[in-house]
N, CA and C of each residue as an Amber inpcrd file, in Angstrom:
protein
   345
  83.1450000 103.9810000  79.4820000  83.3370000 103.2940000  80.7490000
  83.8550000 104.2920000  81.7780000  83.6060000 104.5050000  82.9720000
  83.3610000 105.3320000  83.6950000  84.5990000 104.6890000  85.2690000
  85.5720000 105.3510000  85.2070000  86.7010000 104.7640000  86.3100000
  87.1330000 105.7320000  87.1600000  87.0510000 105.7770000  88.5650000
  87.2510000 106.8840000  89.4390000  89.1850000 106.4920000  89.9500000
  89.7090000 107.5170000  89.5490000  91.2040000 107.4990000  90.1100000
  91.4690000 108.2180000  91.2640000  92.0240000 107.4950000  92.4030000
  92.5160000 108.4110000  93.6530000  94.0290000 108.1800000  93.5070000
  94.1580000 109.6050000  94.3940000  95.6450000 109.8970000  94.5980000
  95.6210000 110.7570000  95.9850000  96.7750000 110.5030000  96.5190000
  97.2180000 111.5500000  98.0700000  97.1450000 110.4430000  99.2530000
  96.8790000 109.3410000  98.9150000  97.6250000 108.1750000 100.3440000
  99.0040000 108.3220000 100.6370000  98.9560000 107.7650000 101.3160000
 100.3450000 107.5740000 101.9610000 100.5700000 107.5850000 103.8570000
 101.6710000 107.6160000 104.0450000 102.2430000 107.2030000 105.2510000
 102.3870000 108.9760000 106.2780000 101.9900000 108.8750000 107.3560000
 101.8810000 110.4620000 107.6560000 101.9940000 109.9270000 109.2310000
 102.5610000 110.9640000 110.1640000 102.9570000 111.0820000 111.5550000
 101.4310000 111.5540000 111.7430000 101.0590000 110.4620000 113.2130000
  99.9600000 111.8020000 113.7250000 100.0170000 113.0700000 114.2920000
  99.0240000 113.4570000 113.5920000  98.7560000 114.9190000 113.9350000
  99.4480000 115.4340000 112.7100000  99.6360000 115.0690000 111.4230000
 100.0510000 115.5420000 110.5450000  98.4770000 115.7420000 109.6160000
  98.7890000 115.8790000 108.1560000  97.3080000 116.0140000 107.5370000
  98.0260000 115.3450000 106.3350000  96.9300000 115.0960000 105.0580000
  96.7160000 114.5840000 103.6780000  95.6720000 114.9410000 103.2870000
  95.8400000 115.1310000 101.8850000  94.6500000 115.2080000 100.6620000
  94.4630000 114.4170000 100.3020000  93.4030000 114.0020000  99.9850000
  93.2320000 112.7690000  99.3000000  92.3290000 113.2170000  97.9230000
  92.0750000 112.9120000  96.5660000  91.7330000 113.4340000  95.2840000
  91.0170000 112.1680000  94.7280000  90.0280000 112.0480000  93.9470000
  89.4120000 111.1200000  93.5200000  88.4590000 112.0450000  92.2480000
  89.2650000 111.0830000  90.8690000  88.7050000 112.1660000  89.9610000
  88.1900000 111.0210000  88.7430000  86.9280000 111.2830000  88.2200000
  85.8930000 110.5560000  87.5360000  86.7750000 110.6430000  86.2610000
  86.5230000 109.7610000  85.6650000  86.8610000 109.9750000  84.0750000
  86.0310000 108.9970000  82.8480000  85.5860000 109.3050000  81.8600000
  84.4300000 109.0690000  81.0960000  83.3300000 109.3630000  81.1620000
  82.0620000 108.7210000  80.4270000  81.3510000 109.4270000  80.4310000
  80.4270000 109.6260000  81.4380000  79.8710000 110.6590000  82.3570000
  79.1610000 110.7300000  83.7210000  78.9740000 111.8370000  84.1180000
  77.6690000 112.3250000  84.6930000  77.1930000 113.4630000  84.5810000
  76.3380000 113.3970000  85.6720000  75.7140000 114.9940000  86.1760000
  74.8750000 115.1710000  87.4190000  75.2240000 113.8540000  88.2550000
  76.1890000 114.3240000  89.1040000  76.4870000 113.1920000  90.1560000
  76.0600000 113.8080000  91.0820000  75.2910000 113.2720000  91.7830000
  74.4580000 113.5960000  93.2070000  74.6940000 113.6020000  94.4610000
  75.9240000 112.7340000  94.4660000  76.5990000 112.3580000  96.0180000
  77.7270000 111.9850000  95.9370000  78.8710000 112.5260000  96.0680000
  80.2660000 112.3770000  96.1100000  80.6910000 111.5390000  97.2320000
  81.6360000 110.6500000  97.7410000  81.6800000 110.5710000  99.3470000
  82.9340000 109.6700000  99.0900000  83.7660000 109.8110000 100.7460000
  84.5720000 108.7300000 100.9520000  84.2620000 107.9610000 101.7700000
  84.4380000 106.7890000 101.6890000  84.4930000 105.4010000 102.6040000
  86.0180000 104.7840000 102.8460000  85.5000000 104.1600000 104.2400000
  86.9450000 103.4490000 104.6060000  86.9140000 102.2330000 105.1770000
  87.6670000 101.4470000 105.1940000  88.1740000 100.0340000 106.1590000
  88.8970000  99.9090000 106.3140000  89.3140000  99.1560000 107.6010000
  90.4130000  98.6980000 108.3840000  90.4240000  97.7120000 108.4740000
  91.4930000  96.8130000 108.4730000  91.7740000  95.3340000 108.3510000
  90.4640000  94.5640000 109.9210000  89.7360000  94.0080000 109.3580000
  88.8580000  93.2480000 110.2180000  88.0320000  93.9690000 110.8200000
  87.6070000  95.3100000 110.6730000  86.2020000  96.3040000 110.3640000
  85.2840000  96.3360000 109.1300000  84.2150000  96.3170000 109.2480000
  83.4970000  96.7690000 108.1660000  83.5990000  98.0460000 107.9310000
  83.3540000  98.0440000 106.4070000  83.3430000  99.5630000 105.8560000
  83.0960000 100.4420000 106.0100000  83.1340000 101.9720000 106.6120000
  82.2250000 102.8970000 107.0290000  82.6210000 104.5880000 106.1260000
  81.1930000 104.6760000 106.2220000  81.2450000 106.5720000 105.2430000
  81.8650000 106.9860000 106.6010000  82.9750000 108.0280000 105.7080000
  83.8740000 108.7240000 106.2710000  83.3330000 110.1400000 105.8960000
  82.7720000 110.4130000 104.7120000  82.2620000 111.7390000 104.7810000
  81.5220000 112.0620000 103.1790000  80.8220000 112.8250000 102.5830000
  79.6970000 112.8290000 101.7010000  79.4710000 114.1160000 101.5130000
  79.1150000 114.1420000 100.7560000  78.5140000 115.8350000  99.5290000
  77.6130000 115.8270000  98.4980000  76.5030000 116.6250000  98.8300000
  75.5390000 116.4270000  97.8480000  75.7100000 117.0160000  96.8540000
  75.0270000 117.1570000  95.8900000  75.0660000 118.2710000  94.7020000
  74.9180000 119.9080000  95.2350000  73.9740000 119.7960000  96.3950000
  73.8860000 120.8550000  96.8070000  74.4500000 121.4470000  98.0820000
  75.6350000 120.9080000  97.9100000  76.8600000 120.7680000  98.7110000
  76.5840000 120.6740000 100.4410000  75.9930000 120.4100000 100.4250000
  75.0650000 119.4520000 101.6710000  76.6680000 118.7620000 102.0660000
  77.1120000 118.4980000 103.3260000  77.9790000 117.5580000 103.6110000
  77.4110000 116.8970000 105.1040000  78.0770000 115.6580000 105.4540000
  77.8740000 114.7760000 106.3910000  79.1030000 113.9220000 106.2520000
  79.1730000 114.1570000 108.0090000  81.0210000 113.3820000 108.8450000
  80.3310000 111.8600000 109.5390000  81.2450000 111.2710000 109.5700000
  81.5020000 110.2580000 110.6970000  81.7640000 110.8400000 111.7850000
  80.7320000 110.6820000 112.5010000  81.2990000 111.5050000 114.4160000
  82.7180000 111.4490000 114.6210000  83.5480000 110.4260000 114.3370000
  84.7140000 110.3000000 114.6820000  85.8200000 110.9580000 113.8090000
  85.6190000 111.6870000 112.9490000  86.2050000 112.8750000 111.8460000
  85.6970000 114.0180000 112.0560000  84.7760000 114.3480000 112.4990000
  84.2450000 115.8810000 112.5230000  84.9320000 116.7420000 113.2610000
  84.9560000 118.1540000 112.1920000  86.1700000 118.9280000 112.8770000
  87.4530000 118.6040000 112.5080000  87.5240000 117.0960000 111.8820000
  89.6410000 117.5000000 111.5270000  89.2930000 117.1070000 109.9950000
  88.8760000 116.0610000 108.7940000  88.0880000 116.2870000 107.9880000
  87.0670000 117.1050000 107.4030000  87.6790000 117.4300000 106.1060000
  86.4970000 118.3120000 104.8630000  86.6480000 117.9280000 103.8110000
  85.6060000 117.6400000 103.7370000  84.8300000 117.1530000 102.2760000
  84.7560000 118.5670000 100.8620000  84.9460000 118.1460000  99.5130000
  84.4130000 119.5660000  98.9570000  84.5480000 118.3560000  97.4720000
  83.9700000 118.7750000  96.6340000  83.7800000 118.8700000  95.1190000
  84.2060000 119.6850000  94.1160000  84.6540000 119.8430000  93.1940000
  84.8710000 120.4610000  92.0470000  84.2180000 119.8280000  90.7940000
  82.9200000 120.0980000  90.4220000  81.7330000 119.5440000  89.7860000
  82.0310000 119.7420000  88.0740000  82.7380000 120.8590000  88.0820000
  83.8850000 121.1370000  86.4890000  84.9860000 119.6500000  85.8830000
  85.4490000 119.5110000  86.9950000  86.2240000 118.6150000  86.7930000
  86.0710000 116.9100000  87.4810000  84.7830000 116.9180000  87.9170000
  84.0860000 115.7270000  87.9720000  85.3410000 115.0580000  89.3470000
  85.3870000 115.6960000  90.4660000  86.6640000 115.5870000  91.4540000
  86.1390000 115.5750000  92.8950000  86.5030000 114.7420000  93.7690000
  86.0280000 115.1400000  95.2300000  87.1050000 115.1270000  96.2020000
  87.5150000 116.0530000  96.9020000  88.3330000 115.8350000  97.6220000
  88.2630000 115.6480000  99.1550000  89.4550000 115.3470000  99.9880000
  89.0670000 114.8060000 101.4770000  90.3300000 115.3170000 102.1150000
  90.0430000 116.5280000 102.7050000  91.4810000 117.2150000 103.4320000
  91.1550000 116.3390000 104.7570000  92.0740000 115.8210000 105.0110000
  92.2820000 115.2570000 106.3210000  93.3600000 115.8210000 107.0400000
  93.0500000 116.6720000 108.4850000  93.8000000 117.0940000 109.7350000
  93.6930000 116.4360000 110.8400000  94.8440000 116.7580000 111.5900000
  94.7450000 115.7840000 112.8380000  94.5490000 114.6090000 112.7300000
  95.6860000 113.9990000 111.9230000  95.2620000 112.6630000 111.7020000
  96.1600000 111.8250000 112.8030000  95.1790000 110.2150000 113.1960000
  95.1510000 110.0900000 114.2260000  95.6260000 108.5760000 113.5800000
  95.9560000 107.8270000 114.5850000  96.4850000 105.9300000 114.3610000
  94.8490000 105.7380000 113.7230000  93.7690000 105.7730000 114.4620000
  93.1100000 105.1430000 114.3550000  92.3550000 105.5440000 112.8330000
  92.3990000 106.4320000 112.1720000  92.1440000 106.9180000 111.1190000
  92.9820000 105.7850000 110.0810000  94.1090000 104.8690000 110.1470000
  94.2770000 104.1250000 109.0590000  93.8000000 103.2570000 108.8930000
  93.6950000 103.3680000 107.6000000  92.6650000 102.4130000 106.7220000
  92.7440000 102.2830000 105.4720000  91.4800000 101.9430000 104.1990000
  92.0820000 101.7810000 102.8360000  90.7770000 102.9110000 102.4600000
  90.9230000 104.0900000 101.6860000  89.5060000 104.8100000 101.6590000
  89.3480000 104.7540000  99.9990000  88.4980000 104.5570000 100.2980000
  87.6610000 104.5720000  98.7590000  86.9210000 105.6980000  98.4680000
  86.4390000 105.9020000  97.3330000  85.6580000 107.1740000  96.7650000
  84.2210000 106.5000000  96.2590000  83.5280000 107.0410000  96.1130000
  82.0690000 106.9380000  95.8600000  81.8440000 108.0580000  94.6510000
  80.8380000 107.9520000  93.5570000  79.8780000 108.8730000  93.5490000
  78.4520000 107.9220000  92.5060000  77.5670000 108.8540000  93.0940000
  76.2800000 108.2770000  92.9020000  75.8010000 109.6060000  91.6720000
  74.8350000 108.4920000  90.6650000  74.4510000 109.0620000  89.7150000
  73.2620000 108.0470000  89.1190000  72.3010000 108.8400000  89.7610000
  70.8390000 108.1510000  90.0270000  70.7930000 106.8580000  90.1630000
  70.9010000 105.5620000  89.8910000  70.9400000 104.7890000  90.4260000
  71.9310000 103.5990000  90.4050000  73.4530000 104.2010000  89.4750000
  74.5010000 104.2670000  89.3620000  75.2430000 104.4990000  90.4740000
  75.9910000 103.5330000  90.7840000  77.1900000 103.7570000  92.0580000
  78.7580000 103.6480000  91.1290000  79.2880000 103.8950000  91.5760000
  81.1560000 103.8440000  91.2140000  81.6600000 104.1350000  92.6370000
  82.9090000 103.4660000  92.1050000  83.8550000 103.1060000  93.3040000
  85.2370000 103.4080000  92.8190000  86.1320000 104.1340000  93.5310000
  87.3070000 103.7730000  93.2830000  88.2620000 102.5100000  93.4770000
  89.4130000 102.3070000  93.1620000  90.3260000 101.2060000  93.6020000
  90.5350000 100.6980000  95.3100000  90.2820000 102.2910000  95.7030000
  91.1170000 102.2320000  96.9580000  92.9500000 102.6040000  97.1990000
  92.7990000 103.7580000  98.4230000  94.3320000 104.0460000  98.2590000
  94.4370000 104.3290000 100.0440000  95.5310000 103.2300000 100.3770000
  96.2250000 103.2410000 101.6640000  96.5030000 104.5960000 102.4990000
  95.8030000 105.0290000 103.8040000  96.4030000 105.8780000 104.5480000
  96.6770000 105.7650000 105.4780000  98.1560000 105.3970000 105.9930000
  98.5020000 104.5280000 107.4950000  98.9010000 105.6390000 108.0990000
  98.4990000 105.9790000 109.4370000  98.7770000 107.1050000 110.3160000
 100.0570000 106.1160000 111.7700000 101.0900000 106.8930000 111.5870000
 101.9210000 105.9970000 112.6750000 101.9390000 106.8810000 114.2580000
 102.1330000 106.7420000 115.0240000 102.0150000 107.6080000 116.3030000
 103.9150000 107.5040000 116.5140000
């Protein structure tokens, strides 16, 4: 059974930064698309940012430039450095990864940005 764990939410001043970590565990292999997603209380969900196998990445216009995306494909891991983080950046972000026609999801882990 195949369960994605995040860690690195939390509570941060803007204009501060966070990591955020999301790491696969069981059995799962050639994952094709890593990514985080997010929501905000009474928004729909939106990709926050994505990585291919061939480390291909893609932002949300509204992250580009203070967000980076990267993988560690050894340890089945995606991470999400977030800078310049802003009020409007809080939300609940989830992890993704795709494995052919296999999706997983993480739990979800809180990142409230206060001004």
């Amino acid at each position: 059974q195949v369960q994605l764990v995040e860690s690195g939410g939390g509570l941060v001043q803007a204009g501060g930064s966070l990591r955020l970590s999301c790491a696969a565990s069981g059995s799962i292999f050639n994952i094709n698309v890593m990514g985080w997603h997010r929501q905000a209380p009474g928004k729909q969900r939106e990709l926050v940012a994505g990585i291919t196998s061939g480390e291909r990445t893609n932002y949300a216009d509204s992250v580009k430039g203070r967000f980076t995306i990267s993988r560690d494909n050894a340890k089945n891991t995606v991470y999400l450095q977030m800078n310049s983080l802003k009020p409007e950046d809080t939300a609940v972000y989830y992890c993704n990864m795709k494995v052919g026609y296999m999706n997983y999801w993480g739990q979800g882990t809180q990142v409230t940005v206060s001004s």
